[in-house]
MIRO-212524 format. One line per field, with one value per atom (N, C-alpha, C): x, y, z; residue number from 0; residue in three letters. Coordinates in Angstrom, 1 decimal, m for minus. Atoms other than C-alpha are relative to their C-alpha. Example, Ala and Ser with C-alpha at 12.3 -4.5 7.8 and 13.67 -1.06 7.14 Angstrom:
<drenfis>
u = c(0.9_12.3_0.9_m0.9_13.7_m0.8)
v = c(m1.2_m4.5_1.2_m1.1_m1.1_1.1)
w = c(0.0_7.8_0.0_0.0_7.1_0.8)
k = c(0_0_0_1_1_1)
r = c(ALA_ALA_ALA_SER_SER_SER)
</drenfis>
This chain:
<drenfis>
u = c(0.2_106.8_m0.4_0.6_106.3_m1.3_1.5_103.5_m0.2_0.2_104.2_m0.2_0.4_103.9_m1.5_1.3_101.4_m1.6_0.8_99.5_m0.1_0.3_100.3_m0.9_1.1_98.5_m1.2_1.3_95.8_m0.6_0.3_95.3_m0.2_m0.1_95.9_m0.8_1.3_93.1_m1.1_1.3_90.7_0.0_m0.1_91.9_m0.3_0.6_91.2_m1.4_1.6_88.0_m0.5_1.3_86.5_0.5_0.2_88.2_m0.1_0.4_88.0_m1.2_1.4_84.9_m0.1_0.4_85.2_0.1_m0.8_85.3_0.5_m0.4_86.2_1.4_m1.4_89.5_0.7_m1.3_93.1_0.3_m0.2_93.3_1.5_m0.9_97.1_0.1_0.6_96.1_m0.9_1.4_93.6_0.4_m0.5_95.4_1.1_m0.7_97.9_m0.7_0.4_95.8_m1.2_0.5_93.6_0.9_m0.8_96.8_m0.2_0.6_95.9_1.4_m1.4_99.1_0.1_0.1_100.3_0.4_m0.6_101.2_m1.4_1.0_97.3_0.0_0.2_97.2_0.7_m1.1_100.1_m0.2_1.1_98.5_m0.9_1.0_95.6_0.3_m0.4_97.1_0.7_m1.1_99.8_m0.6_1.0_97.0_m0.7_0.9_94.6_1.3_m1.4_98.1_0.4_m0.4_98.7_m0.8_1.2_95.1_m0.2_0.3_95.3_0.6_m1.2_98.7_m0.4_0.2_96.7_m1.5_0.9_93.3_m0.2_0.1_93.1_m0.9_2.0_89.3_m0.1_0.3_90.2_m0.9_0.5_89.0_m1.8_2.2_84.9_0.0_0.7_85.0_0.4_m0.3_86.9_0.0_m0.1_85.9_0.9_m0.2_86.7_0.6_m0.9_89.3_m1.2_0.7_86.4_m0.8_m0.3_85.0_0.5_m1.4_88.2_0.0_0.0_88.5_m1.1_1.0_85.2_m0.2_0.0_85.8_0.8_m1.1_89.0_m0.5_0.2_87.2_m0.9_0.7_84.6_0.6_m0.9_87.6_0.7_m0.1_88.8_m0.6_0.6_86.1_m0.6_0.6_85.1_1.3_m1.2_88.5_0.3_0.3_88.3_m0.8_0.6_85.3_m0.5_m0.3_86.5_1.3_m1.1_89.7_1.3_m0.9_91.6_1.1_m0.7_94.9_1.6_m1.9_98.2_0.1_m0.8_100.5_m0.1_0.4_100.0_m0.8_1.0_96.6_m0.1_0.1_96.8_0.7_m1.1_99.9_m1.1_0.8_97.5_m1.1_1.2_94.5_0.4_m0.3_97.0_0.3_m0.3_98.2_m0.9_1.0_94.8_m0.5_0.8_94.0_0.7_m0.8_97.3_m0.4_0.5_95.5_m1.2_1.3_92.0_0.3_0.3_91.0_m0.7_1.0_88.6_1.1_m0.7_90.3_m0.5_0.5_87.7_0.3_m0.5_88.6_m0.9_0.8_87.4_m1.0_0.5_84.8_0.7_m0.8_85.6_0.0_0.0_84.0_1.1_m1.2_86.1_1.3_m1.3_89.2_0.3_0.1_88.3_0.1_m0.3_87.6_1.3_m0.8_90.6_1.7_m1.0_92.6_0.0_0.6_90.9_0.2_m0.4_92.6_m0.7_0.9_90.5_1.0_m0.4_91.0_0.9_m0.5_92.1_1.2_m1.4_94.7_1.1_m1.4_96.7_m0.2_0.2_95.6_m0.6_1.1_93.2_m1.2_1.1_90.2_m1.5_1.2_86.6_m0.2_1.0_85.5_m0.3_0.0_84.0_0.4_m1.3_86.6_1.2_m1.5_89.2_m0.9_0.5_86.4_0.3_m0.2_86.2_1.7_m1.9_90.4_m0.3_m0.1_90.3_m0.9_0.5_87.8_0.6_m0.9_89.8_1.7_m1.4_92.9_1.2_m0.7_94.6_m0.1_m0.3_94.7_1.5_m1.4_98.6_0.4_m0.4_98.6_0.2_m0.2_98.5_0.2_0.2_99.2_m1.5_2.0_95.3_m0.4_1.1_93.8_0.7_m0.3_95.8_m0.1_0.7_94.9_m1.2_1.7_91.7_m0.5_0.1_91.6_m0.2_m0.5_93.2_m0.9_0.9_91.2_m1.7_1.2_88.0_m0.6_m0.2_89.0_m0.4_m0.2_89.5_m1.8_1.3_86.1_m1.3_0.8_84.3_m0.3_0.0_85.3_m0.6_0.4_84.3_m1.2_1.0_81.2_m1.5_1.2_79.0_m0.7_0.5_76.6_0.7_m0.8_78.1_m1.0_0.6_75.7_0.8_m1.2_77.2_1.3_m1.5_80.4_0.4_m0.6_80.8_0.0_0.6_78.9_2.0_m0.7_81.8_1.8_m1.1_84.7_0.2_m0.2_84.0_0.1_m0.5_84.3_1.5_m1.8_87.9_0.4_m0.8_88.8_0.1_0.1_87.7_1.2_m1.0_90.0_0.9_m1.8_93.0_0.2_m0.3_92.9_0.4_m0.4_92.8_0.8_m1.2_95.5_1.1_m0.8_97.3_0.1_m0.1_96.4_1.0_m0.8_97.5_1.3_m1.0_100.6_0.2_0.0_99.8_0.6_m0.4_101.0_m1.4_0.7_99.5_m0.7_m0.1_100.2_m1.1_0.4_97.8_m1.2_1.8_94.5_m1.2_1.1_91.5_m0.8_1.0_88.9_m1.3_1.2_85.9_m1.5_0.9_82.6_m0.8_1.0_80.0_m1.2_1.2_77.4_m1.6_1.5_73.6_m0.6_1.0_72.0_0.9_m0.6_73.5_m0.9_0.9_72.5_0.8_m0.5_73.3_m0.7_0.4_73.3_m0.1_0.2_71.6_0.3_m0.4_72.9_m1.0_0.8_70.9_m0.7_0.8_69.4_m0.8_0.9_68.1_m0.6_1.0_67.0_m1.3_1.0_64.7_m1.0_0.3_63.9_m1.6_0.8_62.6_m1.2_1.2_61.1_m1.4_1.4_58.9_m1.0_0.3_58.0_m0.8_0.6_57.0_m1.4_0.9_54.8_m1.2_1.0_53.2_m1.3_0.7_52.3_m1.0_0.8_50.8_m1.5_1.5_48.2_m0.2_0.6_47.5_m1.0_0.7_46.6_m1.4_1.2_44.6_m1.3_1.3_42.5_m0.8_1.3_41.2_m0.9)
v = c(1.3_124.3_m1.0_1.0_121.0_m0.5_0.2_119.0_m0.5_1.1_116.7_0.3_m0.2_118.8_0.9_m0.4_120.7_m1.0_1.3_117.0_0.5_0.6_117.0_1.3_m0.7_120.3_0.2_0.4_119.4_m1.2_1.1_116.2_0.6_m0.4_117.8_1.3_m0.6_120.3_m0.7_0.8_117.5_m0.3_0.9_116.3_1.1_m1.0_119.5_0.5_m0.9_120.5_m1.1_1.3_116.2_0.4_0.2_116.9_0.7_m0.6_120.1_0.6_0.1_120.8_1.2_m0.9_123.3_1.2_m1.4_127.0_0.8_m0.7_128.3_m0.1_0.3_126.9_0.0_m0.6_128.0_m1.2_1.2_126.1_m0.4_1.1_125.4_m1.3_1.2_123.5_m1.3_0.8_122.3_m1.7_0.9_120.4_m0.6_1.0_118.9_m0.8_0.8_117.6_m0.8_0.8_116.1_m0.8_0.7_114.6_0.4_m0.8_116.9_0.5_m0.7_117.6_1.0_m1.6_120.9_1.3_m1.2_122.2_0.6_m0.6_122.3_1.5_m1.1_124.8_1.0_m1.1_126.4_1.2_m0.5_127.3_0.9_m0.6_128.7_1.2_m1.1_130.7_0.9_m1.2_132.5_0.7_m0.7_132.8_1.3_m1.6_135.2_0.7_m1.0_136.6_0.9_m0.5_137.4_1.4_m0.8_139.1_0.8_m1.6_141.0_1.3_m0.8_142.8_0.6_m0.9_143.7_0.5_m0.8_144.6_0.4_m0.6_146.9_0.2_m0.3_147.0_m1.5_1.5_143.2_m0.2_m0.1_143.9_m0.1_0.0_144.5_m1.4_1.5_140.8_m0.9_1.1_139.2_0.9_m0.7_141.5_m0.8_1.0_138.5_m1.2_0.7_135.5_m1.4_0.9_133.0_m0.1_m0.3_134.6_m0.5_m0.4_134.5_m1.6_1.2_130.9_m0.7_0.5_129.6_0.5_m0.2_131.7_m1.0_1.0_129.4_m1.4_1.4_126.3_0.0_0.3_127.3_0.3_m0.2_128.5_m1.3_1.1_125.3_m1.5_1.2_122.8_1.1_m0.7_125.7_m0.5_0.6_124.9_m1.3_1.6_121.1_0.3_0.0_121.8_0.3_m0.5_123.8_m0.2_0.3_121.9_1.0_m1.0_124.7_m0.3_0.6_123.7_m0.2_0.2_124.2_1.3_m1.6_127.0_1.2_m0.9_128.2_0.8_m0.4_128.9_1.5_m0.8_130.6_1.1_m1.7_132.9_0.0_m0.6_133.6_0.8_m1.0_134.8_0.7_m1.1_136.8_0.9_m0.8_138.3_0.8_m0.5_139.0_1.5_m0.9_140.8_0.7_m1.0_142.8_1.1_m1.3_144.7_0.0_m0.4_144.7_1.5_m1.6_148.6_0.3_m0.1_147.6_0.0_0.3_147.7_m1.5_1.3_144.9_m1.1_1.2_141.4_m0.9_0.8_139.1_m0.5_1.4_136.6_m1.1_1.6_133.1_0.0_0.2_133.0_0.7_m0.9_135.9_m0.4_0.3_135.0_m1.9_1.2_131.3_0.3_m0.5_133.3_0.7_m0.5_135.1_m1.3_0.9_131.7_m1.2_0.7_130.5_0.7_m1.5_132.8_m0.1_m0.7_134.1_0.0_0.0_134.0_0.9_m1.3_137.5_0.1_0.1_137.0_0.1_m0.2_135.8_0.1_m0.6_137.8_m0.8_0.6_135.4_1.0_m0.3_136.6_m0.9_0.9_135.1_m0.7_1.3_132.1_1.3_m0.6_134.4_1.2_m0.3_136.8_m0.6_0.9_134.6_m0.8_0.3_132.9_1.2_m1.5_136.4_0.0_m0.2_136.6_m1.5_1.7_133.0_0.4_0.1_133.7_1.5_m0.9_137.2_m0.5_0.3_135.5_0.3_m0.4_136.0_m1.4_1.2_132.3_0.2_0.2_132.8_0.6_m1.5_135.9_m0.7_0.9_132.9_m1.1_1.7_129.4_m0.4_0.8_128.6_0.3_m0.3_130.3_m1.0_0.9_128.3_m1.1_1.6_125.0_0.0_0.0_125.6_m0.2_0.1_126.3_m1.2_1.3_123.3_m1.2_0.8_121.4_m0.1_m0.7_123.1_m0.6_0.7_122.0_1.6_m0.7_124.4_0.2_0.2_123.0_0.6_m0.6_123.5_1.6_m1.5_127.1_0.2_m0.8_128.0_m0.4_0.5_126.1_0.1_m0.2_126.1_1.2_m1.3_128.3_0.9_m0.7_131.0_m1.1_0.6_129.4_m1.5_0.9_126.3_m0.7_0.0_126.8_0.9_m0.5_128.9_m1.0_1.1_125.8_m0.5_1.1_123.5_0.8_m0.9_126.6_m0.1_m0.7_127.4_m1.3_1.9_123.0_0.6_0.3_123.0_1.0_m0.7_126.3_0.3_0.2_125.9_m1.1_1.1_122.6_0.5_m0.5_124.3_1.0_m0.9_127.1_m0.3_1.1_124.9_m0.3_0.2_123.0_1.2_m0.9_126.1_0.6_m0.4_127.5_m0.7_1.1_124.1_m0.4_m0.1_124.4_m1.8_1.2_120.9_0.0_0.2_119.6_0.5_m0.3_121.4_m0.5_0.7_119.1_m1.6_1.4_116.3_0.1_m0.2_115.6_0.4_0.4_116.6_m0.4_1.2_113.9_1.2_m0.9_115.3_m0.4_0.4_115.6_m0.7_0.8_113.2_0.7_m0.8_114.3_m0.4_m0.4_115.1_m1.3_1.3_112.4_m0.2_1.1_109.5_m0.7_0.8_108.2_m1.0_1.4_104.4_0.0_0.3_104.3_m2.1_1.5_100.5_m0.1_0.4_98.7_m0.2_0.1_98.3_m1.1_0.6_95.1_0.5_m0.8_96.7_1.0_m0.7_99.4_m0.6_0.5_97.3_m0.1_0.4_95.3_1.4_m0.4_98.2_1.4_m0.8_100.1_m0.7_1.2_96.9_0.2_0.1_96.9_1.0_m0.6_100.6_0.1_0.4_99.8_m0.7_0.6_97.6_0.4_m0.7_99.5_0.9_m1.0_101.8_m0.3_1.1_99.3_0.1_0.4_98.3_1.5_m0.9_101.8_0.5_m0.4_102.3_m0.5_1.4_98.9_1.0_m0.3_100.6_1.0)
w = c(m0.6_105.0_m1.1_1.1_103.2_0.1_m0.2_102.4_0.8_m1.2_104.6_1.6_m1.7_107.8_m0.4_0.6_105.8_0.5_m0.3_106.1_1.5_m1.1_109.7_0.8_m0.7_110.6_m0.4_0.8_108.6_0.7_m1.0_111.0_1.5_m1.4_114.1_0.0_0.4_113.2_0.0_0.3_112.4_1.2_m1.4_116.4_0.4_m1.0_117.8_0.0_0.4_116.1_0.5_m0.3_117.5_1.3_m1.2_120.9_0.7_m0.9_122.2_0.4_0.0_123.3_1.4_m1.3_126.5_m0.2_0.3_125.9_0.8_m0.9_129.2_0.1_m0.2_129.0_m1.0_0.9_127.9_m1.4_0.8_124.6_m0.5_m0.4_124.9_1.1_m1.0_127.9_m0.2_m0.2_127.2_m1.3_1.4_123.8_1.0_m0.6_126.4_0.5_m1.1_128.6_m0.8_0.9_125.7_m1.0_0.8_124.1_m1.8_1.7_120.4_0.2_0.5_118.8_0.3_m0.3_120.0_m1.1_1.6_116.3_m0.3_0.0_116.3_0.3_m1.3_119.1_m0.7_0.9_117.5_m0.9_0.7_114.8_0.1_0.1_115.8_0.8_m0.9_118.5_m0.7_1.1_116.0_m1.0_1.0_113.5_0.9_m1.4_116.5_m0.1_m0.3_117.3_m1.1_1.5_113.6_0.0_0.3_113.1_1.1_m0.9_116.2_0.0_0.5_114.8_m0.6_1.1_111.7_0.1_m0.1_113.0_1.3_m1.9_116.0_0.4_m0.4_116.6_0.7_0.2_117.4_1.5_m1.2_121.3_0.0_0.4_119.7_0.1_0.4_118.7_1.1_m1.6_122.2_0.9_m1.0_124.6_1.5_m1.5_127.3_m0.7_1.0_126.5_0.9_0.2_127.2_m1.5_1.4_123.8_m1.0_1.0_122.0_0.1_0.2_123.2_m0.9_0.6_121.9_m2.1_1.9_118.4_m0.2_0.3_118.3_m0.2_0.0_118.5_m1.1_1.2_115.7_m1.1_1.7_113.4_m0.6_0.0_113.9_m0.4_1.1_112.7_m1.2_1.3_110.2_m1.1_1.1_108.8_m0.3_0.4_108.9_m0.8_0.5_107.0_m1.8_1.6_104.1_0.0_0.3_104.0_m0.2_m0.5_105.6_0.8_m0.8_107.2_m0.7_0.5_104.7_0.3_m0.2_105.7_m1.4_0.9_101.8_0.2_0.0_102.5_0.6_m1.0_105.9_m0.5_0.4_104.5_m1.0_0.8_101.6_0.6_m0.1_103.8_0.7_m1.2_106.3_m1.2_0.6_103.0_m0.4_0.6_101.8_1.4_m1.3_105.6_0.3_m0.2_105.5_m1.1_0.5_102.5_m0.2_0.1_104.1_0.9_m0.5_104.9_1.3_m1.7_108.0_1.0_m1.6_111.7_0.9_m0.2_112.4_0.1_0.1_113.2_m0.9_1.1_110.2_0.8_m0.6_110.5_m0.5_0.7_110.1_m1.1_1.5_106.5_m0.7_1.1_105.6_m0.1_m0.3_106.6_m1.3_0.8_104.9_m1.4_1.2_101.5_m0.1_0.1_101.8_0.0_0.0_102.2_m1.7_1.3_98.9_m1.3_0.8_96.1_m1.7_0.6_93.6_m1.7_1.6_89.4_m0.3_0.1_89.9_0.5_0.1_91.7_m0.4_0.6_89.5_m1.2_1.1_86.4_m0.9_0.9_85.2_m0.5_m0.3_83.7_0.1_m0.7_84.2_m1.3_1.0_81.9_m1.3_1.4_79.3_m0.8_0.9_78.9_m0.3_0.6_78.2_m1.0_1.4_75.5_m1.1_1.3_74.0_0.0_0.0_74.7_m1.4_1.1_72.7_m1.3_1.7_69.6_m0.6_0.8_69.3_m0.6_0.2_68.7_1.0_m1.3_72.1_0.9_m0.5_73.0_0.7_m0.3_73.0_1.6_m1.6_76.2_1.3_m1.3_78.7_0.0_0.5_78.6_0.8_0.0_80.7_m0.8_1.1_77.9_m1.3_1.5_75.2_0.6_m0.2_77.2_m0.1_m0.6_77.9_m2.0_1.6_73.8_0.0_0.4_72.9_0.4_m0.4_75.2_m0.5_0.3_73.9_m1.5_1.2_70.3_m1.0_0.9_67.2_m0.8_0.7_65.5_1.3_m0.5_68.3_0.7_0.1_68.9_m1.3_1.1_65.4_m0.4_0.3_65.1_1.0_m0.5_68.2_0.4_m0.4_69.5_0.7_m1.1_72.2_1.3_m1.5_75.0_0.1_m0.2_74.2_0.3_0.1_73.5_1.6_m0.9_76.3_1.5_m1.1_78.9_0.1_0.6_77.2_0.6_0.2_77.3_2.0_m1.5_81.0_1.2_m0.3_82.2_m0.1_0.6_80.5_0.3_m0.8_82.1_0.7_m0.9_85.2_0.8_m0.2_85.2_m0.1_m0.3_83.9_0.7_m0.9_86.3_1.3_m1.2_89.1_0.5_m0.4_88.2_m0.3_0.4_87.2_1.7_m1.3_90.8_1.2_m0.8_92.7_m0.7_0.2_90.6_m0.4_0.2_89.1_m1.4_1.3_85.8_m1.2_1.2_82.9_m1.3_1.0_80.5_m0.5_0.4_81.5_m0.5_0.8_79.2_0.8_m0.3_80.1_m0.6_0.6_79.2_0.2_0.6_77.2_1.1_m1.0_79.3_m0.8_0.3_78.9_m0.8_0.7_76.3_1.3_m0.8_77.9_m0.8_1.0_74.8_m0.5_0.8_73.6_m0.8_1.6_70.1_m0.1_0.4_69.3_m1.7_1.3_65.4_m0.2_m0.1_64.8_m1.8_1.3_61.5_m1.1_1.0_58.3_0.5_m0.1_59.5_1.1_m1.2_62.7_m0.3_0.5_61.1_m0.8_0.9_58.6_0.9_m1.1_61.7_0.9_m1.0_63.9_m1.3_0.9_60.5_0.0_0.1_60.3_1.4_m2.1_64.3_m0.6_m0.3_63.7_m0.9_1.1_59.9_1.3_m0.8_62.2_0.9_m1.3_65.0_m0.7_0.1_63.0_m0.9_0.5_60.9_1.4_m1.4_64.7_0.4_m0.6_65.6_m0.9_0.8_62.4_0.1_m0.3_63.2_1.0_m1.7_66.6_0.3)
k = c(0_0_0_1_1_1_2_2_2_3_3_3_4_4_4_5_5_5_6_6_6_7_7_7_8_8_8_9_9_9_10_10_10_11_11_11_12_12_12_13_13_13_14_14_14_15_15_15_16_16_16_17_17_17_18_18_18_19_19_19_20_20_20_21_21_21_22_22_22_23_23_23_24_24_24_25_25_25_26_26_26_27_27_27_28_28_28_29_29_29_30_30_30_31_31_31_32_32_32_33_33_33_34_34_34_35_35_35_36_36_36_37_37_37_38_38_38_39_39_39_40_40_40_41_41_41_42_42_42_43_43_43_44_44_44_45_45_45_46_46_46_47_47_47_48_48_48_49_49_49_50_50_50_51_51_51_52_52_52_53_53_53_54_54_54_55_55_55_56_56_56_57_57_57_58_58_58_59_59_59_60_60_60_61_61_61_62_62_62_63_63_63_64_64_64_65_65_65_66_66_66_67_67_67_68_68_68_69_69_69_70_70_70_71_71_71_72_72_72_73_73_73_74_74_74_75_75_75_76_76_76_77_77_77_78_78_78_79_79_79_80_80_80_81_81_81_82_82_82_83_83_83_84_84_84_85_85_85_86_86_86_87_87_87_88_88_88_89_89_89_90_90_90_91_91_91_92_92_92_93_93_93_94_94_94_95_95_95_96_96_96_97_97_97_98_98_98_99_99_99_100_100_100_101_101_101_102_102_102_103_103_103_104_104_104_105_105_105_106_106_106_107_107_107_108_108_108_109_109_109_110_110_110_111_111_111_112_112_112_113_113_113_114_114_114_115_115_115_116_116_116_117_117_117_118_118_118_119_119_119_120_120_120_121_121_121_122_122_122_123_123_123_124_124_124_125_125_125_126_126_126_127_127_127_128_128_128_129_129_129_130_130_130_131_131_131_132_132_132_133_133_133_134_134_134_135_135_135_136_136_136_137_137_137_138_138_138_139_139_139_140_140_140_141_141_141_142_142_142_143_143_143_144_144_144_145_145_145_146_146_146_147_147_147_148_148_148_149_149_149_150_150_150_151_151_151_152_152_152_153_153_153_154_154_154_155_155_155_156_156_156_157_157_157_158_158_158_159_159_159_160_160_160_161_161_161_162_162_162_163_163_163_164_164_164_165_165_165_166_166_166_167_167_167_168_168_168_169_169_169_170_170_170_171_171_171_172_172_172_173_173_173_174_174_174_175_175_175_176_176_176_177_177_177_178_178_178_179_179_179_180_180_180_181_181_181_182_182_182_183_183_183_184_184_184_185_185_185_186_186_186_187_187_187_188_188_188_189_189_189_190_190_190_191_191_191_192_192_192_193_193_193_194_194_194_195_195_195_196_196_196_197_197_197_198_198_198_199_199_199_200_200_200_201_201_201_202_202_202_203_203_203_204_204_204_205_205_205_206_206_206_207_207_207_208_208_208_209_209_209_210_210_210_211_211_211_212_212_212_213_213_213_214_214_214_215_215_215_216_216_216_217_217_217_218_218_218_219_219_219_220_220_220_221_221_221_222_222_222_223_223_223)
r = c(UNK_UNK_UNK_UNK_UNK_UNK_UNK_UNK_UNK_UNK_UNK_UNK_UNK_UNK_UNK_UNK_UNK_UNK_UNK_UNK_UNK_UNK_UNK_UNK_UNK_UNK_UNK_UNK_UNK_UNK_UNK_UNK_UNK_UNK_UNK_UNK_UNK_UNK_UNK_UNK_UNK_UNK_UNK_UNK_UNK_UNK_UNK_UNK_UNK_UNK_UNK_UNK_UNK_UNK_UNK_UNK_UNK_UNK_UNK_UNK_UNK_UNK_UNK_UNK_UNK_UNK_UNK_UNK_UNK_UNK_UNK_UNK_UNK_UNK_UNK_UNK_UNK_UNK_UNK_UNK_UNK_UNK_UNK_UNK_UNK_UNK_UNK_UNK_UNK_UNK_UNK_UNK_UNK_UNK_UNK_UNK_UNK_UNK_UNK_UNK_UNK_UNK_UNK_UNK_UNK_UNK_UNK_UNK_UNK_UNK_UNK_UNK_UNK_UNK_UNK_UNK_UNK_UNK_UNK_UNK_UNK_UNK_UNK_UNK_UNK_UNK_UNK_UNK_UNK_UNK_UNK_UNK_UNK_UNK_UNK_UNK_UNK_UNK_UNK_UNK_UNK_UNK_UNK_UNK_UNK_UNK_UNK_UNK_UNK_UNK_UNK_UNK_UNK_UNK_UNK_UNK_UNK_UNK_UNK_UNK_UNK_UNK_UNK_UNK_UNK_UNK_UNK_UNK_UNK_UNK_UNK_UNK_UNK_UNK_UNK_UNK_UNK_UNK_UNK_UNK_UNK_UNK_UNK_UNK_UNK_UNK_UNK_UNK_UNK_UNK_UNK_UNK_UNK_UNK_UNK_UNK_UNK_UNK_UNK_UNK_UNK_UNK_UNK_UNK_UNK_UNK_UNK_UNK_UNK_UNK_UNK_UNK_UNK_UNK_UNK_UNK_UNK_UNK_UNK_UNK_UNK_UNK_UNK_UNK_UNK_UNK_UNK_UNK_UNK_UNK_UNK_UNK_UNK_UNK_UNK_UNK_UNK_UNK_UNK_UNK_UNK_UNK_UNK_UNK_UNK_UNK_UNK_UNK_UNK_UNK_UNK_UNK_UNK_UNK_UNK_UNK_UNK_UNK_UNK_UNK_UNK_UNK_UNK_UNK_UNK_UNK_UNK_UNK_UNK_UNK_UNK_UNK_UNK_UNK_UNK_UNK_UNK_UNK_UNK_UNK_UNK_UNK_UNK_UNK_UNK_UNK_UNK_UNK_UNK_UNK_UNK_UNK_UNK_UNK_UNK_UNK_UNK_UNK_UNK_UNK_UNK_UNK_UNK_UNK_UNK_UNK_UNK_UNK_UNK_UNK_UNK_UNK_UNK_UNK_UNK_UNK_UNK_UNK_UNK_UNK_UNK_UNK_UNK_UNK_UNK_UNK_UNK_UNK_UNK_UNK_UNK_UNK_UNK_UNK_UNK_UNK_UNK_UNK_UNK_UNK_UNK_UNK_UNK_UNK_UNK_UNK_UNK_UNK_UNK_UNK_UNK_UNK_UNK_UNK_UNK_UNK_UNK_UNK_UNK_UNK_UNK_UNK_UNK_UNK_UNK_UNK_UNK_UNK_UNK_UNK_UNK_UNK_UNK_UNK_UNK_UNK_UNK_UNK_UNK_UNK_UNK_UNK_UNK_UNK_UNK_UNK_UNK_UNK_UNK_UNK_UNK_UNK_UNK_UNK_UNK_UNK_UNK_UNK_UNK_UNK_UNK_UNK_UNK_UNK_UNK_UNK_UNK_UNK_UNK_UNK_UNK_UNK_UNK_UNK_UNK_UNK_UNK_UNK_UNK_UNK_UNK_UNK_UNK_UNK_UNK_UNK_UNK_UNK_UNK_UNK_UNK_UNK_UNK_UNK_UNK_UNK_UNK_UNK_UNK_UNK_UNK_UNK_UNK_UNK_UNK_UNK_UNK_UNK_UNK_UNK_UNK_UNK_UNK_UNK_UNK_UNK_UNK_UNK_UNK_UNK_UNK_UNK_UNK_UNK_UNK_UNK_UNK_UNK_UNK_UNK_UNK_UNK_UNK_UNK_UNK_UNK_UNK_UNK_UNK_UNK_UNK_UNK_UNK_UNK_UNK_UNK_UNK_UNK_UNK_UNK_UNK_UNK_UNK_UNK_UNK_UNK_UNK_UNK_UNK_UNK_UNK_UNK_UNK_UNK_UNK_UNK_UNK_UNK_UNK_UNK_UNK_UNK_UNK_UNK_UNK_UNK_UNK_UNK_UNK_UNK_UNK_UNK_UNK_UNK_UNK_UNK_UNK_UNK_UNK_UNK_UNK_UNK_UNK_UNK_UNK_UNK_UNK_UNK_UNK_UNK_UNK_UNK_UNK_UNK_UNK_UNK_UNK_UNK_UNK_UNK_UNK_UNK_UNK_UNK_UNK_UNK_UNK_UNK_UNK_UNK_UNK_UNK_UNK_UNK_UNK_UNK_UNK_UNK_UNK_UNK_UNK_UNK_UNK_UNK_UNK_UNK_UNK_UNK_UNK_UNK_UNK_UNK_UNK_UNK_UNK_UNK_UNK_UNK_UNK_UNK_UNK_UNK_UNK_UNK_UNK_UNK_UNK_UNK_UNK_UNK_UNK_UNK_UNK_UNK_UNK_UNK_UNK_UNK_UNK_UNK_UNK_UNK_UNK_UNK_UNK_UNK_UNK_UNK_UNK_UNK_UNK_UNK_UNK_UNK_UNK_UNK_UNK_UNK_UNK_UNK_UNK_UNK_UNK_UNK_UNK_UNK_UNK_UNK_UNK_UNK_UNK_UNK_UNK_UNK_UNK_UNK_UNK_UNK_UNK_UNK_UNK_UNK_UNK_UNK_UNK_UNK_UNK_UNK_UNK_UNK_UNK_UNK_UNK_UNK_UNK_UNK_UNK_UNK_UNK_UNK_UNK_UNK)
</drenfis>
């Protein structure tokens, strides 16, 4: 599916999670008769339907389809919430729940983490083994680890402390994993972070200037 319908069940999620509000009632109905897109409904319905296929205990968690309805309405603004709502996603957390081992029907959160894919996934490793991969000379084994380098800078790999370098390392790899994740352009700069202290070097006359200022102050203190 594209982005563009992607967008639209991403909208018609945000319309279901402000307008449905009743839990006693059938929530395809209920989304006609509140005028909420019915791709919403769609959705959520095919998703329950999915997860009941893959977990057979699903009966513990909706014993009764008033239940079942009311979970639907809090998976619903739980997913407006954590910007849950492209078809990537959802195939991502049904794929994550075709290799969970419980029979249990997820909770919301789980199913939300499972729509959220993880470093591991896709054979990343964490921030400071891909530092240690980078100061062993294994920058090259992935292109995020040879941006994240590059972005990192050569001098500053060989120079700062590890606490530091690693602060500075785990920014710029955090960024390119991201877009490596969201399948964005790799190529574009990332702009260096703002240092913590800024020093303004003042010119020879300012310096004289505020040497004098401090000469002064300090006769002043002597006087008192």
């Amino acid at each position: 599916m594209g982005a563009r319908r992607g967008d639209l069940i991403m909208r018609s999620l945000q319309n279901l999670g402000n307008n449905f509000q009743t839990p006693g009632s059938d929530l395809t109905e209920t989304t006609k008769k509140r005028l909420v897109p019915d791709q919403a409904a769609l959705v959520v319905n095919k998703l329950f339907l999915d997860l009941k296929g893959i977990f057979p205990a699903w009966k513990v968690a909706f014993p009764n389809q008033q239940i079942e309805q009311q979970s639907k309405i809090e998976w619903i603004k739980a997913f407006v919430e954590n910007d849950i709502g492209q078809t990537a996603q959802l195939n991502f957390g049904l794929q994550k729940a075709r290799n969970y081992s419980e029979p249990w029907f997820p909770s919301c959160g789980q199913f939300i983490k499972w729509c959220k894919p993880q470093l591991e996934d896709y054979g990343l490793p964490t921030a400071e083994q891909a530092l240690r991969k980078v100061i062993n000379g294994q920058k090259r084994s992935h292109p995020v680890l040879f941006l994240t380098a590059q972005a990192t800078g050569s001098r500053e790999l060989k120079t700062m402390s590890h606490d530091v370098l690693l602060k500075l390392f785990t920014r710029n790899y955090e960024i390119v994993c991201q877009r490596f994740i969201n399948g964005e352009d790799l190529s574009q700069e990332i702009h260096k972070a703002l240092p913590t202290n800024v020093y303004v070097v003042a010119n020879q006359s300012q310096r004289s200037k505020n040497a004098a200022n401090l000469r002064q102050l300090l006769k002043q203190k002597r006087a008192t």
